[in-house]
C-alpha positions in Angstrom: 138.0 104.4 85.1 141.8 102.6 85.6 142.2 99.6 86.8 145.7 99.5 86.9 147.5 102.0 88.8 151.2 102.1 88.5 153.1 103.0 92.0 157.5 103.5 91.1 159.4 104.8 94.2 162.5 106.6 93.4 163.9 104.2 96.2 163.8 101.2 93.8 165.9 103.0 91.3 168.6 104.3 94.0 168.6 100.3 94.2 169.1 99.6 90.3 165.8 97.3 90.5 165.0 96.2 87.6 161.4 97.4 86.9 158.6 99.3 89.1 155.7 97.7 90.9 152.7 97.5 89.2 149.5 97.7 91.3 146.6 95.8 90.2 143.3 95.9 92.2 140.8 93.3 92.5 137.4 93.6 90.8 135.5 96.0 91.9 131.5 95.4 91.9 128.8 98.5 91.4 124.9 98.0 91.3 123.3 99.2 88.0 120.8 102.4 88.6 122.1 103.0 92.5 122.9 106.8 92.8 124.4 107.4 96.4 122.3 104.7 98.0 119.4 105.2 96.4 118.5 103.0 93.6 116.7 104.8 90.8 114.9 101.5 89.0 111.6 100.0 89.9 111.0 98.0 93.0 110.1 94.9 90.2 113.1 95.3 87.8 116.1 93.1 87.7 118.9 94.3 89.7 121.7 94.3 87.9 125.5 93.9 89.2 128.5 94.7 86.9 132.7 94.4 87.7 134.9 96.5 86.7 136.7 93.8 85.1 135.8 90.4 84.0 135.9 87.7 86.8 136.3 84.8 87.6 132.6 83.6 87.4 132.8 80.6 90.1 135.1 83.1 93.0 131.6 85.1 92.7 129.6 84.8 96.0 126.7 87.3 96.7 123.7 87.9 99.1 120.9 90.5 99.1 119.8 91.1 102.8 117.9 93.7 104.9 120.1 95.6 106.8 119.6 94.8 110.3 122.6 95.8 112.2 123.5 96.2 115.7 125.0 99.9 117.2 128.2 99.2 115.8 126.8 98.4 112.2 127.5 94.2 112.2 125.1 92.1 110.3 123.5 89.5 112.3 126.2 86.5 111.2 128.9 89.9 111.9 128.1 89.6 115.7 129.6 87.8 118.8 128.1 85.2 118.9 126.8 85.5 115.2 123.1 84.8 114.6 123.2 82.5 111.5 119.3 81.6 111.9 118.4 85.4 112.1 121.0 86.6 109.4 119.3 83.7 106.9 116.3 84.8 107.3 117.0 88.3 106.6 119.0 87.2 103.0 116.4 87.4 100.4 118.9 86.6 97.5 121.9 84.4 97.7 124.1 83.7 94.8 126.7 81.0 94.5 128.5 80.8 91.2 130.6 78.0 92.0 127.2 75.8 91.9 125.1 78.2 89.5 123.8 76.0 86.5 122.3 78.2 83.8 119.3 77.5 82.6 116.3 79.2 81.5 114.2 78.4 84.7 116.8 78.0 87.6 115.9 75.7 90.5 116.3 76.9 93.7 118.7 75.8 95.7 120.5 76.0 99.6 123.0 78.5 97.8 121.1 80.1 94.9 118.0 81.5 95.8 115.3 84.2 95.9 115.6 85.2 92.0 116.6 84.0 88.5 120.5 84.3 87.7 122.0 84.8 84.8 125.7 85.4 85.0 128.6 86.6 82.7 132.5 87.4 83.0 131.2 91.0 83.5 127.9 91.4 85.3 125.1 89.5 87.6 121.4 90.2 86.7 118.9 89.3 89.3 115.4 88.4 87.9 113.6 88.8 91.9 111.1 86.0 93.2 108.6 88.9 93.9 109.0 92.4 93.9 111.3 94.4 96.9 109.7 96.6 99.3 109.7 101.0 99.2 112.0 101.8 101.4 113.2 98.8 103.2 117.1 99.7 103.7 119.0 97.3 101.6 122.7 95.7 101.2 124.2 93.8 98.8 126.8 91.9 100.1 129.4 90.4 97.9 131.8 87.7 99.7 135.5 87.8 100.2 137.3 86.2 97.2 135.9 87.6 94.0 138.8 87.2 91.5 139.3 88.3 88.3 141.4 86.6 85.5 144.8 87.4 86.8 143.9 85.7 90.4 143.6 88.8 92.1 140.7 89.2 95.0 139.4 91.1 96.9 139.8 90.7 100.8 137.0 92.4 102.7 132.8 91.6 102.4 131.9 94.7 100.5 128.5 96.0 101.4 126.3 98.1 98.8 123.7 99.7 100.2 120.6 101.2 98.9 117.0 102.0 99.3 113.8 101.8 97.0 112.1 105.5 97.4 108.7 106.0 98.1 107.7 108.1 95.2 104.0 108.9 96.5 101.7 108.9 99.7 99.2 107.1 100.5 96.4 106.1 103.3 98.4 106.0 106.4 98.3 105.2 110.1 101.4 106.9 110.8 100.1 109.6 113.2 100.9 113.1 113.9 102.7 113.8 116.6 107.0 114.3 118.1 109.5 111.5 117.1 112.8 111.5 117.7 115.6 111.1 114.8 119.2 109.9 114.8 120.8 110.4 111.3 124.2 109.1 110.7 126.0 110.6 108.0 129.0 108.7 106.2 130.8 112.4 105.4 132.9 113.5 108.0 131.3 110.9 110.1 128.8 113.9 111.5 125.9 112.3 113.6 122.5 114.8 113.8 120.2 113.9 116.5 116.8 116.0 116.0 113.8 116.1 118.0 110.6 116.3 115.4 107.4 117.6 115.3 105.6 116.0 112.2 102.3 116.9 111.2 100.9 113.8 109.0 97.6 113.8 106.7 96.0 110.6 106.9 94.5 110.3 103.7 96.9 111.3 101.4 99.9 110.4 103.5 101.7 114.0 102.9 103.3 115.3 105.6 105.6 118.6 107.0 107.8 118.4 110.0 110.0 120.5 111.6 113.6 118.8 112.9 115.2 120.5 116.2 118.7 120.1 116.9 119.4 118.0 120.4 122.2 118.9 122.3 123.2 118.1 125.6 122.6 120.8 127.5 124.0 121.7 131.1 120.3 122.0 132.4 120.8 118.0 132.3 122.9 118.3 135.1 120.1 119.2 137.8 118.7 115.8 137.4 118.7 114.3 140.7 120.4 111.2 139.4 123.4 113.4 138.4 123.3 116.1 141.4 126.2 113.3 142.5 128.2 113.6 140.0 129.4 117.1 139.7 130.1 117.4 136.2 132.6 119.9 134.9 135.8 120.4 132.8 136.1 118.3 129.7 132.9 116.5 130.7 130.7 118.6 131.7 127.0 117.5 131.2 125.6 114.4 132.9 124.2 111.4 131.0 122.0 108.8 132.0 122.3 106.3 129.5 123.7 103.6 129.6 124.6 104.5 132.8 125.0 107.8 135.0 128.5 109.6 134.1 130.1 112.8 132.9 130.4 113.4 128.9 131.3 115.6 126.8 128.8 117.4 124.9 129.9 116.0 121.3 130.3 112.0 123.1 128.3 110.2 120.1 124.5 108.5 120.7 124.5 104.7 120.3 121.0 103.9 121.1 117.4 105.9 120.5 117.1 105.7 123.8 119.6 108.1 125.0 117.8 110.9 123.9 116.6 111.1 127.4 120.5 112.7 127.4 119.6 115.9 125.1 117.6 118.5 124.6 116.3 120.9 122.0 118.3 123.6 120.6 117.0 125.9 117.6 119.1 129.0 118.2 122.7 129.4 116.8 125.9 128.7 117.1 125.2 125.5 118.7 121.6 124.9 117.5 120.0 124.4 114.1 116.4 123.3 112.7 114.8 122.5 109.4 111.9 121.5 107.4 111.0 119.1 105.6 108.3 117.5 103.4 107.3 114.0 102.4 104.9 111.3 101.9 103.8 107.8 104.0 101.8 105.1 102.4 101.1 102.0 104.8 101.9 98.6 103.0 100.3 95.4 102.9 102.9 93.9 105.2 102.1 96.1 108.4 104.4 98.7 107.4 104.4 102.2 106.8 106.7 103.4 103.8 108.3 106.6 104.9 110.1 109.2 102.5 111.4 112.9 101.5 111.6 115.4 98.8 114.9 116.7 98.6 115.5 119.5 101.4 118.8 121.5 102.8 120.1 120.7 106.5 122.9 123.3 107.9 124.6 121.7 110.7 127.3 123.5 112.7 130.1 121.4 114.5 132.6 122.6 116.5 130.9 125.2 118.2 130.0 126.9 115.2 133.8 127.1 113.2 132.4 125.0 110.8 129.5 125.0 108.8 128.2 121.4 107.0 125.7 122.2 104.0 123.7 118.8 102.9 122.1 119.8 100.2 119.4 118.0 98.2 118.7 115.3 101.1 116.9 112.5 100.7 115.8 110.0 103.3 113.6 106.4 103.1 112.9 104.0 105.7 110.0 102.2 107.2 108.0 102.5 110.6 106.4 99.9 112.2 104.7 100.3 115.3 105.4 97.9 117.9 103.6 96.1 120.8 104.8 99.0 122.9 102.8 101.7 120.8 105.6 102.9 120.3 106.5 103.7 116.4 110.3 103.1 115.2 112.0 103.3 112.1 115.1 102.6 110.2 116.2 103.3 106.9 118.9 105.7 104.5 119.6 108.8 103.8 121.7 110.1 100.5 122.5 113.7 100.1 124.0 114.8 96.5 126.4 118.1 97.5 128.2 118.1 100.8 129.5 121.6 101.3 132.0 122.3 104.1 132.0 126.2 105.0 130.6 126.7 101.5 133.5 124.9 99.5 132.9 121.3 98.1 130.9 119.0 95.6 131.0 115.7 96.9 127.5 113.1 97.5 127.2 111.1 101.0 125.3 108.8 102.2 124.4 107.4 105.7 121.2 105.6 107.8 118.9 106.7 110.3 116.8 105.7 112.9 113.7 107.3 114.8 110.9 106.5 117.5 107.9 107.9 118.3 107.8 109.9 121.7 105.4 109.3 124.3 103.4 112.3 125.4 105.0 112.1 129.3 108.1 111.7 127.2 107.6 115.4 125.3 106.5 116.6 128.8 109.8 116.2 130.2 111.5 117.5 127.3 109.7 120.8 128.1 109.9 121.0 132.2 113.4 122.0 131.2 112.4 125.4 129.4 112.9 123.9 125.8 110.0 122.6 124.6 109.8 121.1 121.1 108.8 123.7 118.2 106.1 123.1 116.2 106.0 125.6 114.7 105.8 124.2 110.5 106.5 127.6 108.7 109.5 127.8 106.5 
């Protein structure tokens, strides 16, 4: 890879300058064994963070934290007003080489904790405390200011994220039933919301499940809430949520709970589904590890003009049920080829949430003459 990129503009020599410009980028940091956001080493391995170039080792400022975000993807010290309490709690390594002593057996300390450190001009490896969790989403968050020898820095937080996988079932609670998923995909910045029907074995943790495109639908619009509104034109189905107005079919979800705002839709152009399999294990720490083999999803945008191929998908989180019974997950998703109409070869990555529906909840789904499939054959 180059790290120095030379940019000459004809204008300079219309000018009789002297020389071109020569561009030279800041370090650039990469996690060792992290293939589009998911990382391919053991849960109880060191992780291991290498530059590009060598650095300065004291401008090197680094936190490993679980990725609790907000709607609009801020971190919890990211937010207005920032939660510094919450945002601590949620680092589980911090790195500060301006105060890092090496040493065989580090001591913890305010600004180094959560793992052993052993630092070079090149590369940060990260001996953990105790082992990281299956697929807890992850980012590793180095600070503005990295420089390497010529003073050059970088400006922005970068965020690396990534995700243990879940590389086996186990006993699970995780129940059978529908859920409701929100996938967020970095390429072309296409959201999928799918209404789910998994079918989960409680022993061995294996299950199938069938995803249902959601779409807003004009049958929305006979809600009595939105009988005043009259949509139509460039808005033309009602939503509820946040609050009662006109959108326009493609208006982005921001919250799980909107998907009182869509309904099912199997049938092309507008509508997709597909199947996937995977394994749950519950963990010791009241979770319930959640992953995927690799499957295809085929989602149309546009109206059907264009046709997305993920291929090889991949997604890890973690549910947790909560004092509402109801059972919610986040986590990551990494897909290997992106193919748009059948041409491309690039990876992607993105996050996803998903809740458990309530059976009034899947009712109501079906009162409007699209119920949610179930049906599991591929």
């Amino acid at each position: 890879m180059l790290t120095r990129r030379s940019a000459c503009f004809a204008a300079l020599f219309a000018l009789a300058l002297p020389a071109c410009e020569t561009f030279d980028p800041p370090p650039k940091p990469i996690v060792e064994g992290l293939e589009n956001g998911v990382m391919k080493k053991e849960p109880n391995e060191p992780l291991v963070v290498r530059f590009s170039e060598p650095i300065v080792q004291s401008s090197l400022r680094l936190k490993l934290v679980k990725a609790v975000m907000d709607a609009e993807e801020n971190l919890l010290d990211e937010q207005d007003p920032p939660d510094l309490k919450g945002f601590k709690a949620s680092t589980l390594v911090a790195f500060d080489g301006e105060t890092h002593k090496p040493s065989d057996e580090p001591e913890e300390t305010e600004k180094n904790y959560g793992g052993k450190f052993d630092l070079t001009a090149t590369g940060l490896t990260i001996q953990p405390t105790k082992p990281f969790e299956v697929s807890t989403p992850y980012l590793m968050l180095v600070e503005p200011g990295l420089q390497d020898l010529d003073g050059h820095k970088t400006v922005p937080r970068i965020r690396l994220p990534f995700t243990y996988e879940l590389q086996g079932g186990g006993p699970t609670t995780l129940p059978t039933g529908y859920y409701y998923f929100l996938l967020n995909v970095d390429y072309l910045a296409v959201q999928i919301q799918v209404f789910t029907y998994m079918d989960v074995d409680p022993v061995t943790g294996i299950w199938r499940a069938r995803f249902t495109n959601g779409n807003r639908l004009a049958q929305l619009n006979a809600r009595d809430e939105c009988k005043p509104l009259s949509c139509g034109g460039d808005t033309p189905i009602c939503a509820l949520l946040p609050k009662p107005r006109c959108v326009k079919p493609s208006e982005k979800q921001t919250k799980l709970d909107q998907f009182v705002d869509f309904l099912p839709e199997a049938e092309p152009p507008n509508g997709y589904f597909f199947i996937a399999d995977g394994f749950a294990k519950d963990e010791t720490n009241g979770t319930t590890a959640f992953g995927t083999a690799p499957f295809l999803i085929e989602v149309t945008v546009g109206s059907g003009a264009i046709l997305v191929n993920a291929e090889n998908t991949r997604i890890a989180g973690v549910f947790r049920k909560h004092d509402d019974q109801r059972w919610r997950a986040t986590g990551s998703l990494s897909v290997e080829v992106v193919k748009l109409n059948g041409i491309g070869k690039d990876p992607t990555k993105g996050t996803f949430e998903a809740m458990s529906l309530f059976p009034d909840e899947v009712e109501k789904v079906a009162s409007y003459g699209t119920p949610i499939s179930t049906d599991l054959a591929k």
